[in-house]
N, C-alpha and C positions, 0 to 999 in steps of 0.2 A: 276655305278648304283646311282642313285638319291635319296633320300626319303625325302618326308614333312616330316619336324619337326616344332612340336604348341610349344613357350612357354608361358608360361601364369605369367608375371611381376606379376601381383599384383590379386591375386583372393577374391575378396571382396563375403563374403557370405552373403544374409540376405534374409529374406523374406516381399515377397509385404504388402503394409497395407489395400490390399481390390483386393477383386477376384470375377469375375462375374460365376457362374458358369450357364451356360444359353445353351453350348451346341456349342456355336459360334463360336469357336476355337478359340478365344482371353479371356484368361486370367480364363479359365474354370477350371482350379488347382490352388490351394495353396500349394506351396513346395521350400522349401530352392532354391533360383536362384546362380548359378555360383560356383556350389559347386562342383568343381572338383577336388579341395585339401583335400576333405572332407574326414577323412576315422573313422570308425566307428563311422557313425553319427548315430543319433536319431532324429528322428523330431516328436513332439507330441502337440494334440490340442484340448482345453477343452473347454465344455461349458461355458455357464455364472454360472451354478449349479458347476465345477471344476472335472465336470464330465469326461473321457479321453472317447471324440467319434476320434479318429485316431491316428495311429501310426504307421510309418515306419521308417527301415534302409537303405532304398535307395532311393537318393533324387532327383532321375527324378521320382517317383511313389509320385504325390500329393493329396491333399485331392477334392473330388467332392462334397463337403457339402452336403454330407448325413451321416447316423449314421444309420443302420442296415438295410439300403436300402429305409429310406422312407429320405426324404428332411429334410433339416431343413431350420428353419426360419431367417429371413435376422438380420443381428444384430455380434456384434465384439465375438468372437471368440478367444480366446486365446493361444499362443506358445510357447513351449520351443523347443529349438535347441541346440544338444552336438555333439562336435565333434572333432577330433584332427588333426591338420593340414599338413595336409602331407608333409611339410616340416621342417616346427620349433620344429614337435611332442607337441606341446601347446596343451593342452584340455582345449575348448573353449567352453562354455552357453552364449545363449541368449535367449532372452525372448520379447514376444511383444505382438502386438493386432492387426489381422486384420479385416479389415470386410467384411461382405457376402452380396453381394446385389443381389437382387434379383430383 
C-alpha cells in the first residue's frame, strides 16, 4: 500500500499587503497565506478608527472587506496575527498593514 505524504521544510506565514476584493477570484480575501503550522491562530483587522471589523480562528476563512455587510472603503487596514507553531510550539505575533483596493 502506497500513501502521499506532504512535508512542508519551511512554512512561512504572513499576509498579503493588498487584496482586491472585486469578486474575481484572484486575491478576493485577506487571510494569513501558508498557514498550515498554525494552530490556535487568531487573525484580526482594524480600521484606520482601531476599530475590530474581522476576526477569525481559521485561517482559510479571510476577510471580504466588508464590516456588517455593507463595503467598505479602499484604504490600509490593519493586522494582527497569533499563533503557535506547530512544531517549535513558539507563540508567534505579527502585525502589518494591508490595503483594499477597490
Amino acid at each position: 500500500m502506497e500513501k502521499k505524504v506532504t512535508i512542508y521544510v519551511n512554512c512561512q506565514i504572513d499576509v498579503p499587503n493588498a487584496f482586491t476584493p472585486d469578486a474575481d477570484m484572484k486575491n478576493d480575501l485577506l487571510y494569513p497565506l501558508n498557514a498550515i503550522k498554525a494552530e490556535q491562530l487568531e487573525f484580526k483587522v482594524y480600521n484606520r478608527w482601531g476599530q475590530l471589523i474581522f476576526q477569525t480562528n481559521d485561517w482559510k476563512k479571510g476577510w471580504d472587506g466588508r464590516f456588517n455587510g455593507q463595503l467598505q472603503p479602499a484604504g490600509t487596514y490593519v493586522w494582527i496575527l497569533q499563533y503557535t507553531h506547530r512544531d517549535t510550539k513558539q507563540r508567534i505575533q505579527k502585525k502589518g498593514a494591508s490595503l483594499l483596493i477597490r
